[in-house]
VOGU-3710 file (C-alpha; in Angstrom, 3 decimals, decimal comma):
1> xxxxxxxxxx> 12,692/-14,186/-27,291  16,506/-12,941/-27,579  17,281/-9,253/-27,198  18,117/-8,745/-30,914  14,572/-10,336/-31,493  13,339/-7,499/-29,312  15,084/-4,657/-29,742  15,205/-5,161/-33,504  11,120/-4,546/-33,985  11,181/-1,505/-31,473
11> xxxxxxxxxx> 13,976/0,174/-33,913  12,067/-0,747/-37,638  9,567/1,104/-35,860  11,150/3,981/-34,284  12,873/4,689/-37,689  10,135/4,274/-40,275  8,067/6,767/-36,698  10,698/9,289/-37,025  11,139/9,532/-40,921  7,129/9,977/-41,695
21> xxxxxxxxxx> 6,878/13,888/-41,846  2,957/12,800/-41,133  3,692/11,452/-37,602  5,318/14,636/-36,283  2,630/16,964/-37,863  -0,199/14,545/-35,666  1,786/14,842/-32,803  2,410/18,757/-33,065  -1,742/18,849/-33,738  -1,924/17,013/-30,586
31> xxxxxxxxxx> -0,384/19,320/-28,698  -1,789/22,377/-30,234  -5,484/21,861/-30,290  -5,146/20,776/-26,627  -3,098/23,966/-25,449  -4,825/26,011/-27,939  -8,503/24,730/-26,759  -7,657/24,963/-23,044  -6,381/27,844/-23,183  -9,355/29,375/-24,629
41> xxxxxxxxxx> -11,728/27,636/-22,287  -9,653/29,406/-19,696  -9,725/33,203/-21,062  -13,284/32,980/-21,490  -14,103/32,994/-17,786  -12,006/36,112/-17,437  -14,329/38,405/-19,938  -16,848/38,946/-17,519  -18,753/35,917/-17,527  -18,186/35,100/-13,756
51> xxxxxxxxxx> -18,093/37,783/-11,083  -16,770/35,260/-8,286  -15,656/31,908/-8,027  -19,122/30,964/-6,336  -20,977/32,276/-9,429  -18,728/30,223/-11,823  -18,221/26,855/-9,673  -15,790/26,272/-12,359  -13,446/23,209/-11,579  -10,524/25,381/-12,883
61> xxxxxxxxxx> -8,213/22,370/-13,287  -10,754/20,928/-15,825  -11,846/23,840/-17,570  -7,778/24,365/-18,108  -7,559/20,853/-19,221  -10,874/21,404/-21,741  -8,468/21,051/-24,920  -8,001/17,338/-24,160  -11,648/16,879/-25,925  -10,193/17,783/-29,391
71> xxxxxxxxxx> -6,594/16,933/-29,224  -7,560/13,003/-28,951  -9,165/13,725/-32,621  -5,096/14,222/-33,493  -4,055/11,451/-31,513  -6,578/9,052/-32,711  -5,468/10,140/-36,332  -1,992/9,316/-35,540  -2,380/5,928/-34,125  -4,685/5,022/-37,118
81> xxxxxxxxxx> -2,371/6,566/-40,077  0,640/4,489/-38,161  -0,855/1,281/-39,622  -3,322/2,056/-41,873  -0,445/3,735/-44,476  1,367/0,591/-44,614  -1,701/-1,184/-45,844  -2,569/1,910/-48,161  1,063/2,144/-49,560  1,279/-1,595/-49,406
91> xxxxxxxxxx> 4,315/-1,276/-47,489  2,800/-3,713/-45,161  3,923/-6,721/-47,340  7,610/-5,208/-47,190  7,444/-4,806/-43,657  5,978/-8,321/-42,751  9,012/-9,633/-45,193  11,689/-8,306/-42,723  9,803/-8,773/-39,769  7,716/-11,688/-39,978
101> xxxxxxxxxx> 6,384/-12,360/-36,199  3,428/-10,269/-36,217  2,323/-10,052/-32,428  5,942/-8,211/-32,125  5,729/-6,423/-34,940  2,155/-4,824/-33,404  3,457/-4,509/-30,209  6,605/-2,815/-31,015  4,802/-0,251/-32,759  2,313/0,423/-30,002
111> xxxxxxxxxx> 5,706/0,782/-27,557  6,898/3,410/-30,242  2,991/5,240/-30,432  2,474/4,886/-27,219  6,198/6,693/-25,885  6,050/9,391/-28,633  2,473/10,064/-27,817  2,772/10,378/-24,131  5,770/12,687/-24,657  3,677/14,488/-26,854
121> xxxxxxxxxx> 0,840/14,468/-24,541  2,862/15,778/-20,842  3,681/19,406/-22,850  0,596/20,086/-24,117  -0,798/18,977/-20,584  1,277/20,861/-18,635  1,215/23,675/-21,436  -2,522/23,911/-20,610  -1,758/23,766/-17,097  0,567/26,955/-17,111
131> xxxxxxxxxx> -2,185/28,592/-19,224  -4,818/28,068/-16,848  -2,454/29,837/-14,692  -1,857/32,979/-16,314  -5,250/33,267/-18,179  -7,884/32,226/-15,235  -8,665/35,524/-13,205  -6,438/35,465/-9,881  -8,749/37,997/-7,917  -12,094/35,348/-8,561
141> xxxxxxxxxx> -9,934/31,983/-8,223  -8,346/32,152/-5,047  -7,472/29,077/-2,621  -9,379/31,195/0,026  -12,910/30,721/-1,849  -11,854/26,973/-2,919  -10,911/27,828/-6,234  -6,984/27,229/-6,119  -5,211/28,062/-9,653  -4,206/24,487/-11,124
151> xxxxxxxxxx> -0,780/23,127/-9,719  0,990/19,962/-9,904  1,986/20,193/-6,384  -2,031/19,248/-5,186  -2,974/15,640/-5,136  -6,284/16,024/-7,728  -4,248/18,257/-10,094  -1,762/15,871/-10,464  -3,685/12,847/-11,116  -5,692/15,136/-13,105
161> xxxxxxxxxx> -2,659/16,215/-15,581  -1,042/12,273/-15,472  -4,633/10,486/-16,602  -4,817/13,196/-19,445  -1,382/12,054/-20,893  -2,841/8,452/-20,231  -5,899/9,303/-22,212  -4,381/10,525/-25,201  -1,771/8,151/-24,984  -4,800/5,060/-25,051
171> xxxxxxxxxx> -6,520/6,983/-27,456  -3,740/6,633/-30,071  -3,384/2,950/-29,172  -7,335/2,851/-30,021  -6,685/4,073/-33,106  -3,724/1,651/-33,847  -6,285/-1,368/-32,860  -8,842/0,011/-35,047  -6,384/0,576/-38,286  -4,919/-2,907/-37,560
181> xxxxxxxxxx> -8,664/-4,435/-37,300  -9,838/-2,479/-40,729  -6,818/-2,359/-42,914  -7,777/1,048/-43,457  -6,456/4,651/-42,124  -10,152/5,968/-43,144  -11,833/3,391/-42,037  -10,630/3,291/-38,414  -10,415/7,224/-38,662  -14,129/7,541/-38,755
191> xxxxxxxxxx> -14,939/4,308/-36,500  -12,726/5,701/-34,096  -14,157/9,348/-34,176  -17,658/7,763/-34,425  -17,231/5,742/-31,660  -15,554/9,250/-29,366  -17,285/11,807/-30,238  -21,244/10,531/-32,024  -22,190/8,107/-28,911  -21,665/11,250/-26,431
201> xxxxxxxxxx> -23,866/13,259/-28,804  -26,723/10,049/-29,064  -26,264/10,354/-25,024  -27,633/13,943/-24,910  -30,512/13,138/-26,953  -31,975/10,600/-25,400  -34,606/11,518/-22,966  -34,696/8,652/-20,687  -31,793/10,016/-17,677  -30,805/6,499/-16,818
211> xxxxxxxxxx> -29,406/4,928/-20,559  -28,226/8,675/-20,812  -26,543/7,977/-17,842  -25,217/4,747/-18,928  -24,164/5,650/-22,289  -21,982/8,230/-20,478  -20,615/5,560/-18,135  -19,387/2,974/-20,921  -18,534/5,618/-23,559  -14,970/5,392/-24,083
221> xxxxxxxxxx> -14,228/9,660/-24,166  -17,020/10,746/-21,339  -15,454/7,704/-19,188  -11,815/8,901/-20,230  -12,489/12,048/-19,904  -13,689/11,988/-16,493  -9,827/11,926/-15,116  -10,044/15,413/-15,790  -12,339/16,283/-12,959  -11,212/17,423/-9,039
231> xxxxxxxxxx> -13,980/18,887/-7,648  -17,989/17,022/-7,328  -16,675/13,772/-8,243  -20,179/12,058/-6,961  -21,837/13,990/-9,642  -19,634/12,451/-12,618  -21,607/9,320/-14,135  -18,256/7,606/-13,441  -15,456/8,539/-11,295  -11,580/9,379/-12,472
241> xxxxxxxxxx> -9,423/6,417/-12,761  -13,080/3,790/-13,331  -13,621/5,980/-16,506  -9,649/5,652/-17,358  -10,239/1,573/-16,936  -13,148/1,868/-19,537  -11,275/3,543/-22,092  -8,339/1,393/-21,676  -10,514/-1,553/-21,695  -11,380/-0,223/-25,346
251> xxxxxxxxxx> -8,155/0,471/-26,071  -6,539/-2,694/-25,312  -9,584/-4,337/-26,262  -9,375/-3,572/-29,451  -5,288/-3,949/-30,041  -5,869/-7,668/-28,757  -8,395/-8,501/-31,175  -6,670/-6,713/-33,853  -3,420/-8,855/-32,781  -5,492/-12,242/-32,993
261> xxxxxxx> -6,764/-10,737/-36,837  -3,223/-10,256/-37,873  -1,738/-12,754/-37,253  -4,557/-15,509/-38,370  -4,836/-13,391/-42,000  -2,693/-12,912/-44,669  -1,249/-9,219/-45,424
//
């Protein structure tokens, strides 16, 4: 495939991103609910609740990245809306007219998602980050007791803060796959929030431990999620970057079968 052939996708894209008042207002809700959240989750072990680090056994970099749990509702939302307009406007038959390849049509859009997204994604992460700093009592957490306050400069705390931008970043392509697969913004919406946030919820109420247990394994946001975590890492159903691979298996997953759907039906 030429350059022009290449490049020309990746800049439909970009403009028709950039010109959708919607797609800034996702990412911006992206960003706040995680910083917001976080932050919150942060202050609320300074009122008292914990009178010393050994009391709380908070992992502080987690609890600081807690917001990460509701801004991938946002992110999911944009990914979804990014294809799922087209086929509610029927734009979808103007776009296929200029750009009639589909499979690069898909994956220029997921380049665009995916790069705005994970832009999107490092502030609010290392927003929440900074937060954790100033909010999360300095006299309780102290690198003496084993509590150090969250910094990019530690090995955990940095994978910690790059799989969270890789979360929310795969969570948008999930969405993407799921609009592509339905036709549908509100379609792939709910299947996509159904599928993050209802499974975790059937995994609490089940009272046999072991398909709890393996619910929260193959779940794509407990799996995802668990790149949060620095400290007891043997107690996590999965650990960090095996929880990442699940939810990028759905992720991907998903965008290839959509791709294969596309491009075998019409608009």
């Amino acid at each position: 495939m030429s350059r022009p052939a290449v490049l020309g996708p990746l800049h439909a894209e970009w403009t028709k991103f950039r010109t959708v008042p919607s797609s800034w207002w996702l990412l911006a809700a992206t960003v706040a609910l995680t910083v917001a959240v976080g932050a919150a989750a942060a202050a609320s072990v300074g009122t008292g609740l914990c009178a010393s680090a050994e009391a709380c056994r908070e992992d502080t970099v987690k609890l600081s990245l807690t917001g990460v749990w509701l801004g991938q509702a946002a992110a999911l939302a944009l990914g979804a809306l990014s294809m799922g307009a087209e086929y509610g406007t029927g734009t979808i038959r103007t776009t296929l007219t200029a750009m009639p390849h589909r499979v690069p049509l898909l994956a220029a859009k997921a380049a665009v998602l995916a790069a705005a997204t994970a832009v999107a994604a490092a502030v609010a992460v290392l927003a929440s980050l900074f937060l954790g700093r100033l909010l999360l009592p300095g006299d309780v957490f102290t690198a003496e007791s084993g509590y150090p306050l969250p910094s990019l400069a530690d090995g955990p705390t940095l994978r910690a803060a790059f799989g969270s931008v890789l979360c929310l970043t795969l969570i948008t392509l999930l969405g993407l796959g799921l609009a592509a697969l339905l036709r549908d913004s509100t379609g792939a919406v709910t299947a996509g929030l159904g599928l993050l946030y209802v499974v975790p919820v059937v995994a609490d109420l089940l009272s046999d431990p072991a398909w709890s247990r393996r619910l929260e394994r193959w779940a794509p946001m407990p799996a995802g999620l668990a790149i949060r975590a620095t400290k007891d890492l043997s107690r996590l159903p999965i650990g960090p970057w095996p929880g990442l691979g699940v939810l990028a298996a759905y992720a991907l997953g998903t965008l290839l079968v959509a791709a294969a759907a596309f491009r075998a039906r019409d608009a």
